[in-house]
KOLMI-126256 format. One record per residue (C-alpha): x, y, z. Coordinates in steps of 0.05 Angstrom, whole numbers, padded with zeros to 5 digits, always signed. Layout:
XYZ...
This chain:
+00000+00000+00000+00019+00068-00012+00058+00108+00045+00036+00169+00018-00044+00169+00046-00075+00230+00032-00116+00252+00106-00181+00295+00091-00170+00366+00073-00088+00364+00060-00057+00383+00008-00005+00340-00012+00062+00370-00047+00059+00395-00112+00111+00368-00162+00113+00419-00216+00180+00393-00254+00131+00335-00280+00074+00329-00340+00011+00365-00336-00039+00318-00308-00049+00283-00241-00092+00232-00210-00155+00204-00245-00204+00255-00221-00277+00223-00230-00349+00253-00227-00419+00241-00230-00474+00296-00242-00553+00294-00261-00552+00348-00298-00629+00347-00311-00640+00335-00378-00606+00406-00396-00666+00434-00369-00621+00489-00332-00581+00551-00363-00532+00520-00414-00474+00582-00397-00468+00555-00322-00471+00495-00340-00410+00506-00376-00383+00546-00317-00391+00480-00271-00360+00446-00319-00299+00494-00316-00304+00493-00237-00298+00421-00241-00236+00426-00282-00200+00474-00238-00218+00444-00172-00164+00449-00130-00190+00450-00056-00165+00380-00042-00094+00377-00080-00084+00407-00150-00123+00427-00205-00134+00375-00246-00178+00354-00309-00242+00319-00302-00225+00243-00337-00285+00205-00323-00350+00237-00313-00417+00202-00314-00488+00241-00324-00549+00226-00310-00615+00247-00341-00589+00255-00408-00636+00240-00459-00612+00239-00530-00630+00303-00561-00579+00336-00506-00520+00290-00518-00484+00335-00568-00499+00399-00530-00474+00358-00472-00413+00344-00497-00399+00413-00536-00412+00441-00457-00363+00404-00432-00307+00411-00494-00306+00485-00491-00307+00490-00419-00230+00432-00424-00167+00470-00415-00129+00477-00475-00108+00411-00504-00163+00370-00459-00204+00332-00510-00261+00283-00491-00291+00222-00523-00371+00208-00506-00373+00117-00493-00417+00082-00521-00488+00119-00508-00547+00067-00510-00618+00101-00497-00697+00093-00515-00765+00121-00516-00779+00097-00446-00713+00125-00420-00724+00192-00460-00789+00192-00425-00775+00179-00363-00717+00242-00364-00662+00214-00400-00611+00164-00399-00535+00152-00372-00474+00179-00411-00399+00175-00392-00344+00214-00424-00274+00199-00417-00215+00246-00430-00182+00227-00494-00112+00199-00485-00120+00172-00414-00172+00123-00427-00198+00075-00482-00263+00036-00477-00263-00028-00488-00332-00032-00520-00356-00101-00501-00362-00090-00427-00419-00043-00437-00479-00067-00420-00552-00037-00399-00589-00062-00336-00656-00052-00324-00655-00017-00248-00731+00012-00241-00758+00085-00248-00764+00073-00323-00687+00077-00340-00624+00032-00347-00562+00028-00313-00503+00035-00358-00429-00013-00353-00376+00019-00386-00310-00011-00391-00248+00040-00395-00167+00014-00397-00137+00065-00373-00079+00085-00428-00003+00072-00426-00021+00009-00382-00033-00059-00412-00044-00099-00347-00120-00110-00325-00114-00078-00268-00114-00025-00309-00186-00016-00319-00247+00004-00287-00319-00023-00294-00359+00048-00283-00440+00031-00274-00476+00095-00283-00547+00096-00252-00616+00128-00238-00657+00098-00193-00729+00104-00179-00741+00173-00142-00791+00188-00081-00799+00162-00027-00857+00109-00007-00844+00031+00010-00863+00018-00073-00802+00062-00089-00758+00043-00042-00768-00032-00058-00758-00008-00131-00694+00026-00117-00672-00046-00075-00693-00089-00140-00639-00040-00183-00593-00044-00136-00598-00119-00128-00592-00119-00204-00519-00079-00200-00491-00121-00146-00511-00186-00186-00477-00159-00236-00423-00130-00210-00409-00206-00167-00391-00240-00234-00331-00197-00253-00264-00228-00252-00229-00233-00180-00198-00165-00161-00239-00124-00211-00243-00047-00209-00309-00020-00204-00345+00048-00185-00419+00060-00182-00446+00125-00182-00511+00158-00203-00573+00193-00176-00593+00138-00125-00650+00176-00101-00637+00144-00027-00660+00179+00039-00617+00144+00086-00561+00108+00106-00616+00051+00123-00650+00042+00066-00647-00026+00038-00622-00012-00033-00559+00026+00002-00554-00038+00054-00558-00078-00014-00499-00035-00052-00449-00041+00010-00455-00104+00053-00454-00174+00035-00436-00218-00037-00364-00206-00076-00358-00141-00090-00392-00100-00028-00391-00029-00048-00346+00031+00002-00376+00091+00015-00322+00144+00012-00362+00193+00068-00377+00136+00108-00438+00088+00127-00470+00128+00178-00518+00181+00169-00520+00231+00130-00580+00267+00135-00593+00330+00176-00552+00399+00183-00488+00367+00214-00478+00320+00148-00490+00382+00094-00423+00374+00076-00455+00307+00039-00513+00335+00002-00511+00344-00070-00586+00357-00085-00615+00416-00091-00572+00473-00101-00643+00505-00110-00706+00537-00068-00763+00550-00118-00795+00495-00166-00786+00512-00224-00762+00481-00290-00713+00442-00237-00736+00418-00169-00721+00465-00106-00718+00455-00031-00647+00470-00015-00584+00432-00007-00615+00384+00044-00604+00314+00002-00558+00261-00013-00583+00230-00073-00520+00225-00114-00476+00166-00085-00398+00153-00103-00385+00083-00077-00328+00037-00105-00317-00032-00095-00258-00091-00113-00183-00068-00122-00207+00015-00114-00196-00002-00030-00139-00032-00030-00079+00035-00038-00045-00005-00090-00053+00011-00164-00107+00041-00193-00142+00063-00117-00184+00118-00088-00147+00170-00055-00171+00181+00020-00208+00241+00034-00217+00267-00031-00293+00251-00046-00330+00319-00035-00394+00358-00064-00369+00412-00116-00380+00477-00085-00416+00452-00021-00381+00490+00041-00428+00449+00090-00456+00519+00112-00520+00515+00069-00573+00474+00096-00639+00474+00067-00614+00532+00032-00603+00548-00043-00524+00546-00048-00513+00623-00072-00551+00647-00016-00512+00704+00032-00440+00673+00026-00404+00621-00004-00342+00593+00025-00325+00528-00003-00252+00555-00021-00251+00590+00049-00192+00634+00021-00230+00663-00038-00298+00676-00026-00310+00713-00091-00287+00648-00134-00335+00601-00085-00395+00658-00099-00392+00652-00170-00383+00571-00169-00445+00572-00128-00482+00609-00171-00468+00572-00235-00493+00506-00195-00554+00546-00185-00566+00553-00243-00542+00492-00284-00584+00437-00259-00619+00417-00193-00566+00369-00169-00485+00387-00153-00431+00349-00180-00392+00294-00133-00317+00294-00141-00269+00227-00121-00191+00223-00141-00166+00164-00157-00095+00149-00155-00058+00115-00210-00010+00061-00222+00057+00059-00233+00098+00055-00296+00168+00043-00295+00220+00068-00336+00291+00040-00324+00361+00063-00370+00431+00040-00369+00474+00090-00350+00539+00098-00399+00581+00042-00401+00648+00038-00426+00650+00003-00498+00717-00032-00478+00760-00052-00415+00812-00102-00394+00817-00161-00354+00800-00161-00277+00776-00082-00279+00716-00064-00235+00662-00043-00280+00598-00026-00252+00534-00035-00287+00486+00011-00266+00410+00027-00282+00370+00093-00267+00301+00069-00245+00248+00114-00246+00171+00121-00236+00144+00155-00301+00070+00153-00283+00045+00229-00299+00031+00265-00245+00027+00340-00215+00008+00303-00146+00056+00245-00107-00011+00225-00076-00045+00214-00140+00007+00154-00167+00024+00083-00133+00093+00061-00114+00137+00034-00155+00169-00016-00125+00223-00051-00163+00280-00106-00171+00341-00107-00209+00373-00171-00222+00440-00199-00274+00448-00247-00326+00504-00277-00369+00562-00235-00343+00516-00181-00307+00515-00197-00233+00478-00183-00172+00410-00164-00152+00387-00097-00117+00313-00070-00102+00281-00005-00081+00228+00042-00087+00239+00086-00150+00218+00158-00139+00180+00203-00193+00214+00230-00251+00249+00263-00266+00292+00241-00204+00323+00173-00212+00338+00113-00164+00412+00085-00185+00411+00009-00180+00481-00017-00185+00501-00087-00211+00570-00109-00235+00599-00141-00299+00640-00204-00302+00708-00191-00329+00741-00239-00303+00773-00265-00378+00793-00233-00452+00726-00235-00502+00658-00201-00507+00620-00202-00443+00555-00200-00452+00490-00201-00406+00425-00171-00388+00402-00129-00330+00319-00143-00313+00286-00087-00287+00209-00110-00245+00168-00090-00210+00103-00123-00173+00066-00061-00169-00005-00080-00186-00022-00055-00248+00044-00017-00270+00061-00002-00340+00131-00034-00360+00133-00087-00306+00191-00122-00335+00252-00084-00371+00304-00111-00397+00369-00074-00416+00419-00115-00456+00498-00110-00441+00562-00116-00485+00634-00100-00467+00691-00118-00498+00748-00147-00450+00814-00139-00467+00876-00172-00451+00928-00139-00410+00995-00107-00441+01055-00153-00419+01126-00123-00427+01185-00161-00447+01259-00150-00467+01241-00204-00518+01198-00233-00568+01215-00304-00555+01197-00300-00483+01165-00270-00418+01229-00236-00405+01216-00176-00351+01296-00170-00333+01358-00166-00377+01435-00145-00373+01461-00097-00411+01533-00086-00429+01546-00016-00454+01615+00000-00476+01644+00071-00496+01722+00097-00508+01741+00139-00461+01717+00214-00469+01656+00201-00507+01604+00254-00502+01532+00234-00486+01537+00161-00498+01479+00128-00527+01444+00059-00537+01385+00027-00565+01340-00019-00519+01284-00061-00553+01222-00074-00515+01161-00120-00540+01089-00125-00526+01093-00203-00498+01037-00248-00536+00997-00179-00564+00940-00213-00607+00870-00181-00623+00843-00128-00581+00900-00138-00525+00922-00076-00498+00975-00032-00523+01039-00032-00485+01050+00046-00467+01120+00061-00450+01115+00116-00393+01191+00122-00373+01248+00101-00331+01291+00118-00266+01360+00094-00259+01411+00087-00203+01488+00075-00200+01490+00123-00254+01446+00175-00287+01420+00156-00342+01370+00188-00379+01316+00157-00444+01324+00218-00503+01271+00180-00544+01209+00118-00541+01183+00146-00478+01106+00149-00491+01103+00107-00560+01054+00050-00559+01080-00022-00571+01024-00077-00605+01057-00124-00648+01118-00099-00657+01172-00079-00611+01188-00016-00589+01256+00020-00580+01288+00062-00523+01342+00099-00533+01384+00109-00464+01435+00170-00457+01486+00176-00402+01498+00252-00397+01556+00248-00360+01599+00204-00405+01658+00242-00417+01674+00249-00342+01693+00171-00335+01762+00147-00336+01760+00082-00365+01740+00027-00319+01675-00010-00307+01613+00021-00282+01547-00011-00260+01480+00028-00262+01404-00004-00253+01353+00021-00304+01278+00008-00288+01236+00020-00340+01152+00031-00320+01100+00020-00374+01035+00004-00371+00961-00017-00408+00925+00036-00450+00883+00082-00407+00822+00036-00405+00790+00008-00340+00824-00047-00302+00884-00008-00332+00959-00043-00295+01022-00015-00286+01090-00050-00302+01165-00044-00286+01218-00081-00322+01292-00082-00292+01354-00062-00336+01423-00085-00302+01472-00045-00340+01549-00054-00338+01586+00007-00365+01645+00003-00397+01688+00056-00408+01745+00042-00455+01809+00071-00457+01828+00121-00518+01855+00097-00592+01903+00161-00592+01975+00144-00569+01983+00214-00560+01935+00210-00493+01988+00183-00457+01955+00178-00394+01887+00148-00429+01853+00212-00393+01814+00225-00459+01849+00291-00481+01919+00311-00493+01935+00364-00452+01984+00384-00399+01980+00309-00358+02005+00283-00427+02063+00327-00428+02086+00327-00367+02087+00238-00371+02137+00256-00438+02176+00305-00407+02191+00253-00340+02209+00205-00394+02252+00249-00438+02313+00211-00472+02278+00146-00443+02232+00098-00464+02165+00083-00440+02095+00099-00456+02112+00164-00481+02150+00146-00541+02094+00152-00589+02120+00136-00658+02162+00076-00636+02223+00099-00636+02252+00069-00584+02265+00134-00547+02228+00193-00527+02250+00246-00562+02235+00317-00604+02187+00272-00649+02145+00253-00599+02139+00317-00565+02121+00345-00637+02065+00288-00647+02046+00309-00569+02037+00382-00587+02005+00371-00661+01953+00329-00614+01937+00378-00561+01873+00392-00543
C-alpha cells in the first residue's frame, strides 16, 4: 500500500518539474436533462476542471451524467469541450438510450478524457434498475497500461425517485440488479458506481444492498453512517435550488447522488481511491436547506468571490451538484543504463548501473502508486538490488556489476520489475556488451616472458653523451590486447636518462628506447654498473595495470685509440706532457712513434695532438 495516504482536507506537495496531469479525477452529475441555463452549466464544468480545494487542479477524466436524454448528448458534450483546458479533449462511450428512458428524463452517458482512457466496447452493457431507465457498464483501460488492473468497470445509474415503501423496494430491486452484476466480474476487478440513487438514508435497503454482503460489497467514501440533517451538509448534492421551477427546489438538504467503489479501488495499491478526496463541488457544508448562492459562499474559504460565483453557476445549471473522487494511478516504470564503457581489460571493476524511475504522470505524489522494483543480472551481469523508485524526473541508481574476469565479449542482461499491481513496464530488460581486453605484458624479448635483462654498454674513453638502443616488446599482443605504453624510466648507480620511445605504444611490434648517459665524458676508463627500471603500462582503459621491467647495465668505459693521450685521460693536454717530459731521452709509454726513445718527435706528435 501506498505510504503516501492523503488525510481529509491536506494538500499534498505539488511536483511541478513533471507532466501536466495528475490523479484520475472522476465525477458524477444529473444534470437534468439540460433543463437548466446551458452558460453555467459550462461554468460547472470549468469549476470542475479547476478544482483544486483538495490537492491540484486537475482535469475531469471520467464523468458520468445522469438524465441525459438523447436530443442533449451533443450539447452535452460541446458544454463540456469548450469548458476543457487547452489541449483537454473528450470522447462520449458508447451511449445506448430509448423512448422509455427519454421519457422517463433521460438516460446515462460517460465521457472519458481522450488519451488517458480507451473503452473497451464489449463491457458495456444496460441493466434494467426501475424508475423507467437503465443502468449503464462501461469498460475504460486506462492508457499507457496494458495490465487489467488497469481498468475500471464504471456503472452509471438512476434509480427510482420518491420516497414510499413501492419506491424504495424499486430502488432495492436496481440495486440488487448492480450487485448481481457486478459479483460475476473477474477476481480483483475495479469497479465504481455512481448515479442519482435517489436514497434517503443510510438505512434504506437498496444502500444496505450496494455495501454489505456478496463479492464485491460497495465503500462509501463519506462513510456508512448518516448523513442526513444539518451536521452532514457537507454530503448533500441535491438541490442547489429553493423555488420549483423548470428544476426541483428545496435546498441543499439531500444526498441523492452516491460515489461508492468496490474490488481493487480499496486496497492503496494501483489504480485506488485517494482518501479524503470525495467531496460535493461547491458545497461548504454551511448551506442547509438553503439554495447554495444564498448570503455567502465559502467552499474555497480563502477566496470567497471564486466560491460565490461557483455557487451560482450550480444554481443555475441543474438541480443536483456534481460529486468529485480522485483516484490514484499506477505505476509505470522506466529504467536506462547509464553509460558504459565500450571496452576494458581483464579483472577491472566495472559497474553496471541502471536509473530506475517512476514515469507515471503526475502534478500530485498522492495521485500515483509506488513503484516498487528489482534489479537482477544475467550472463556476465551480476547481482541483484531493489528499491522504491521515486517520480521522474529524479532517478533511483541500481548498481550491478559485470564479469570480467577473462579476454572476449562479455555480454548479459540487466531485468528491471516491478510487482506493483497494475504498473506499466513491469519487466525491462536492458541488454549489455563490453569488450574485455587482454592486458599489455612487457618483455625485453619476443621469444619469451622476459621482464629483466643485462646490458653491457661500452664507450672509449671521453665520449660525449653516450647512447644505446634498448628493444622492448608487447609479450603475446593478439586481437584487441592492450597496447603496451611506455611511460619512462629511473635509474641508479649512474644517471642515465631515455632521449627517445618514452610514450610510444608497442602492439605487435617492438618498441625502441634509446638510453643517454649525460655524463659520459667524465669517466676514466673502468667499469661502471647502473640499474635502469623502466615503468610502462596498459592503454588508459579500465582495469588499466602498471608495469616495471629491470635493466642491469654494466658500463664500460674504454680507454682512448690516440697514443698521443698518454695517460688514457681522454684529451691531450698538460698530464700528457708532463708523462713525456719525466720520460725524456727514455723509453716508455711516451715514445709515441716507436722509436725506441722519447724524443723531439714525440713531443712534436704530443703538441700537433693537443687539445
Amino acid at each position: 500500500m501506498s505510504p503516501r495516504t492523503l488525510c481529509a482536507g491536506v494538500i499534498a506537495t505539488l511536483l511541478a518539474c513533471l507532466p501536466a496531469a495528475a490523479q484520475l479525477r472522476v465525477v458524477t452529475y444529473n444534470i437534468s436533462a439540460l433543463e437548466g441555463n446551458a452558460s453555467a452549466l459550462q461554468g460547472v464544468f470549468a469549476g470542475l476542471h479547476a478544482d483544486d480545494r483538495i490537492g491540484p487542479a486537475q482535469p475531469i477524466d471520467i464523468i458520468c451524467f445522469q438524465e441525459c436524454p438523447q436530443a442533449a448528448v451533443t450539447t452535452l458534450g460541446n458544454l463540456l469541450a469548450a469548458s476543457a483546458p487547452v489541449g483537454v479533449t473528450y470522447t462520449r462511450a458508447t451511449y445506448t438510450t430509448s423512448s422509455s428512458e427519454d421519457g422517463a428524463t433521460g438516460a446515462q452517458a460517460l465521457f472519458y478524457r481522450t488519451g488517458r482512457f480507451t473503452e473497451i466496447t464489449s463491457g458495456h452493457v444496460d441493466l434494467s434498475t426501475g424508475g423507467g431507465r437503465n443502468s449503464d457498464r462501461w469498460l475504460l483501460q486506462l492508457s499507457g497500461y496494458s495490465s487489467t488492473a488497469a481498468r475500471i468497470y464504471v456503472y452509471s445509474s438512476h434509480l427510482k425517485a420518491s420516497t414510499g415503501s413501492a419506491n424504495v423496494a424499486e430502488r432495492l430491486a436496481g440495486a440488487t440488479t448492480l450487485r448481481n452484476n457486478a459479483d460475476t466480474l473477474p477476481a480483483g476487478s475495479n469497479i465504481i458506481f455512481l448515479g442519482d440513487y435517489n436514497m434517503y438514508t443510510n438505512t434504506e435497503s437498496g444502500y444496505e444492498k450496494m455495501t454489505t454482503g456478496g463479492v464485491y460489497p460497495a465503500v462509501d467514501p463519506w462513510g456508512t453512517s448518516n448523513w442526513t440533517g444539518s451536521a452532514n451538509a457537507i454530503k448533500h448534492s441535491q438541490s442547489p435550488r429553493l423555488a420549483n421551477d423548470a428544476l426541483v427546489g428545496g435546498g441543499v438538504d439531500d444526498r441523492f447522488d452516491l460515489t461508492l467503489f468496490a474490488g481493487g479501488l480499496n486496497d492503496g495499491l494501483g489504480l485506488s481511491y485517494i482518501p479524503g478526496t470525495v467531496r460535493t463541488l461547491g458545497n461548504d457544508g454551511n448551506h442547509f436547506d438553503i439554495a447554495i448562492n444564498t448570503g455567502t459562499n465559502s467552499y474555497y474559504p480563502t477566496n470567497i468571490a471564486r466560491s460565490n460565483a461557483l455557487a451560482n453557476h450550480l444554481f443555475g445549471a441543474s438541480d443536483h451538484m456534481p460529486v468529485v473522487l480522485e483516484f490514484q494511478v499506477p505505476a509505470a516504470s522506466s529504467a536506462v543504463l547509464q553509460a558504459m564503457p565500450a571496452r576494458v581489460l581483464v579483472g577491472a571493476a566495472v559497474p553496471v548501473r541502471a536509473n530506475v524511475s517512476n514515469v507515471a504522470e503526475g502534478v500530485w505524489d498522492s495521485g500515483i502508486d509506488d513503484l516498487l522494483y528489482s534489479v537482477s543480472g544475467s550472463g556476465a551481469v551480476v547481482g541483484s538490488t531493489s528499491g522504491v523508485a521515486p517520480l521522474a524526473p529524479s532517478v533511483a541508481v541500481a548498481q550491478l556489476a559485470l564479469n570480467t574476469g577473462s579476454a572476449g565479449i562479455a555480454s548479459g542482461i540487466v531485468t528491471v520489475t516491478t510487482t506493483a499491481q497494475a504498473a506499466a513496464n513491469p519487466t525491462i530488460q536492458l541488454p549489455v556488451s563490453v569488450q574485455v581486453s587482454a592486458h599489455a605484458n612487457p618483455s625485453f624479448s619476443t621469444t619469451a616472458d622476459q621482464d629483466t635483462r643485462a646490458l653491457a654498454w661500452a664507450f672509449p674513453a671521453g665520449t660525449v653523451n653516450a647512447e644505446i638502443d634498448v628493444t622492448i616488446a608487447n609479450f603475446g599482443f593478439a586481437g584487441t590486447a592492450s597496447l603496451l605504453v611506455i611511460d619512462g624510466i629511473t635509474s641508479s648507480g649512474q644517471a642515465i636518462s631515455a632521449v627517445s620511445g618514452i610514450g610510444s605504444q608497442v602492439g605487435a611490434t617492438p618498441g625502441t628506447i634509446r638510453l643517454r648517459l649525460p655524463g659520459s665524458a667524465a669517466l676514466a676508463p673502468g667499469s661502471y654498473p647502473a640499474t635502469v627500471q623502466v615503468q610502462s603500462s596498459d592503454e588508459n582503459l579500465p582495469g588499466r595495470q602498471s608495469f616495471s621491467s629491470t635493466i642491469n647495465v654494466t658500463i664500460t668505459v674504454e680507454g682512448s685509440s690516440r697514443p698521443e693521450d698518454i695517460n688514457q685521460d681522454g684529451i691531450v693536454d698538460g698530464g700528457d706532457l708532463a708523462v713525456l717530459l719525466s720520460q725524456w731521452g727514455t723509453t716508455g709509454e711516451a715514445d709515441i712513434d716507436g722509436s725506441g726513445l722519447v724524443d723531439g718527435s714525440d713531443l712534436g706528435m704530443l703538441l700537433s695532438a693537443w687539445g
